[in-house]
C-alpha positions as CSV (number, residue, x, y, z in Angstrom):
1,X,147.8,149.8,153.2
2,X,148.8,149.0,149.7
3,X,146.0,147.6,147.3
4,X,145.9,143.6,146.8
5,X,148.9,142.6,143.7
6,X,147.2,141.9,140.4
7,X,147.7,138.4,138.8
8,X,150.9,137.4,137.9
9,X,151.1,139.2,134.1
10,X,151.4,136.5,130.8
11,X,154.6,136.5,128.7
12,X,154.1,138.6,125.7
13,X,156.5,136.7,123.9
14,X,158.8,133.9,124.4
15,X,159.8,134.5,127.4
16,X,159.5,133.9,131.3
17,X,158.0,136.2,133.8
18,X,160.4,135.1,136.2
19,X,163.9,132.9,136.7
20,X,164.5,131.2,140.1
21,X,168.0,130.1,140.5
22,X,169.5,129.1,144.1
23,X,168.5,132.1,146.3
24,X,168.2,134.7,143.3
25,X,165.1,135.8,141.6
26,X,165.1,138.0,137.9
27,X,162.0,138.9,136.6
28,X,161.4,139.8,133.2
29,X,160.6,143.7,131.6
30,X,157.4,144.3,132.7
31,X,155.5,147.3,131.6
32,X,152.1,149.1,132.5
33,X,149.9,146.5,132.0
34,X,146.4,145.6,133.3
35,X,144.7,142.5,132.5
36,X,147.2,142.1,129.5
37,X,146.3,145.0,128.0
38,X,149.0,147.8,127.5
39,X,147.2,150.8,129.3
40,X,149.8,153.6,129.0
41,X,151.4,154.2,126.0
42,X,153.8,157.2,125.0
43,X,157.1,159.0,125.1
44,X,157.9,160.8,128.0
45,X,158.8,164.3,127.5
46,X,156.0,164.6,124.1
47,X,153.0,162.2,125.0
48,X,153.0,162.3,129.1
49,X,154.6,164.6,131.6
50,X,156.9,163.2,134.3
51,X,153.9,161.9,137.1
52,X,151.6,160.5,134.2
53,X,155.4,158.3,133.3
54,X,155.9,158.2,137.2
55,X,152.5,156.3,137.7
56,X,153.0,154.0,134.6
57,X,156.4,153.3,136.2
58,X,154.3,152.1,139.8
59,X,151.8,149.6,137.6
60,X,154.8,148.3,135.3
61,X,157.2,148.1,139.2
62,X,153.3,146.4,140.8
63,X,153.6,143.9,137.6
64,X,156.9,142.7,138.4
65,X,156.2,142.2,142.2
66,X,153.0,140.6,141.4
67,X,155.6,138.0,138.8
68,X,157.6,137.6,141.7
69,X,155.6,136.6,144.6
70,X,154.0,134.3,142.6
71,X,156.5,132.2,141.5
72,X,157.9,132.1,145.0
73,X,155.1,131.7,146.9
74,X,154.4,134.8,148.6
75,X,155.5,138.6,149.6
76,X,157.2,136.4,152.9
77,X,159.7,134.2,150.7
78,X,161.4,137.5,149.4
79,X,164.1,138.8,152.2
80,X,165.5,141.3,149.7
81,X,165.1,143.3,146.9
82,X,168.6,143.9,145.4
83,X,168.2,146.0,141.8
84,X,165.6,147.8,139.9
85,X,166.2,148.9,136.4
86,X,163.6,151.2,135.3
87,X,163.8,152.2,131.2
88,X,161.8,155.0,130.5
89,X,161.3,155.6,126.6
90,X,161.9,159.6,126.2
91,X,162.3,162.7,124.5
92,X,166.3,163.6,123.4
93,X,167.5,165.5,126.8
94,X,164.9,164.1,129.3
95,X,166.8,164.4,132.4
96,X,164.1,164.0,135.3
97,X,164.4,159.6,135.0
98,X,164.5,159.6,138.6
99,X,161.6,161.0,139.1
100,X,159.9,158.4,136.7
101,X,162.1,155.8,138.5
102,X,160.3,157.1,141.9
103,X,157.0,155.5,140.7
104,X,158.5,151.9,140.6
105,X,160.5,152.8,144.0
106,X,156.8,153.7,145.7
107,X,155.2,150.2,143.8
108,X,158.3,148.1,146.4
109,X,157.3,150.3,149.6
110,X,154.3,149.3,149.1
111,X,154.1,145.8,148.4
112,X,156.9,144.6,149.3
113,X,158.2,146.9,152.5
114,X,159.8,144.5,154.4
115,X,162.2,143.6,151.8
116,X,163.7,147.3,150.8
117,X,164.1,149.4,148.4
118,X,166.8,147.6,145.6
119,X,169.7,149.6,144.4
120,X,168.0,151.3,141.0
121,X,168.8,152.3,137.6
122,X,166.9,154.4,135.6
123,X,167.6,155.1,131.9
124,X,166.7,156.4,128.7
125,X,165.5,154.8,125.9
126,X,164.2,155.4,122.3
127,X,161.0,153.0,122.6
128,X,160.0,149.8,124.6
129,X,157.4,146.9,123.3
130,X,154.5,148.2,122.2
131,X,155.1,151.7,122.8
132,X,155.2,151.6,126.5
133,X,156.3,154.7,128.5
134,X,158.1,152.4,130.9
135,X,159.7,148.9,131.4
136,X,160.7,147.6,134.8
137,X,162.9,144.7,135.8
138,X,163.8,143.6,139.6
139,X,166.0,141.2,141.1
140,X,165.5,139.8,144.4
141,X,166.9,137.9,147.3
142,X,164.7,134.6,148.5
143,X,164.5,133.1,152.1
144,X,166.3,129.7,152.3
């Protein structure tokens, strides 16, 4: 059984967590954070190896479903999740993405199991907002 969501995580800017509109929902970057507090920090491929990045990429992935279920009311008001993009700041010629990726794929099994796994991206970037590792955005399908 998965571990109860965290609390929806505060804009770290000026920004929304999350954007209902019709059935659709978008939620906003969200990295490794607990509490607020950036707990993973790094380039992947110099500062962590690929399942250090591949756990930051579950907490930033366990962020965005905690955004999302609390702006819509619950885990039960999502029938499907559609896309995951999962940016992963690296090293020139980091090729294992996917297996970062994995870690945010685990993080919607998990929590929100019922609704599948999204179509994903995962790509590579030079750096993220405050040097975080990862940065995960989902879209999702709500219940009418």
């Amino acid at each position: 059984m998965a571990e109860p969501l965290p609390p929806s995580p505060a804009p770290q800017g000026a920004y929304r967590p999350v954007v209902v509109a019709a059935s659709l929902a978008v939620t906003a970057g969200m990295t490794p954070r607990v509490n607020g507090q950036l707990v993973v920090t790094g380039i992947v491929g110099r500062d962590l190896d690929v399942d250090a990045a591949n756990d930051a990429a579950h907490l930033a992935a366990t962020n965005a479903v905690a955004a999302l279920v609390a702006e819509v009311g619950g885990p039960q008001a999502v029938q499907r999740c559609l896309r995951m993009t999962v940016f992963v700041a690296c090293v020139d010629g980091f090729t294992e993405l996917s297996a970062v990726a994995d870690g945010a794929s685990r993080a919607i099994r998990e929590h929100l199991p019922e609704a599948g796994l999204p179509v994903r991206s995962s790509v590579g970037v030079q750096a993220l907002p405050g040097g975080a590792p990862v940065e995960v955005e989902l879209m999702a399908a709500l219940r009418s």
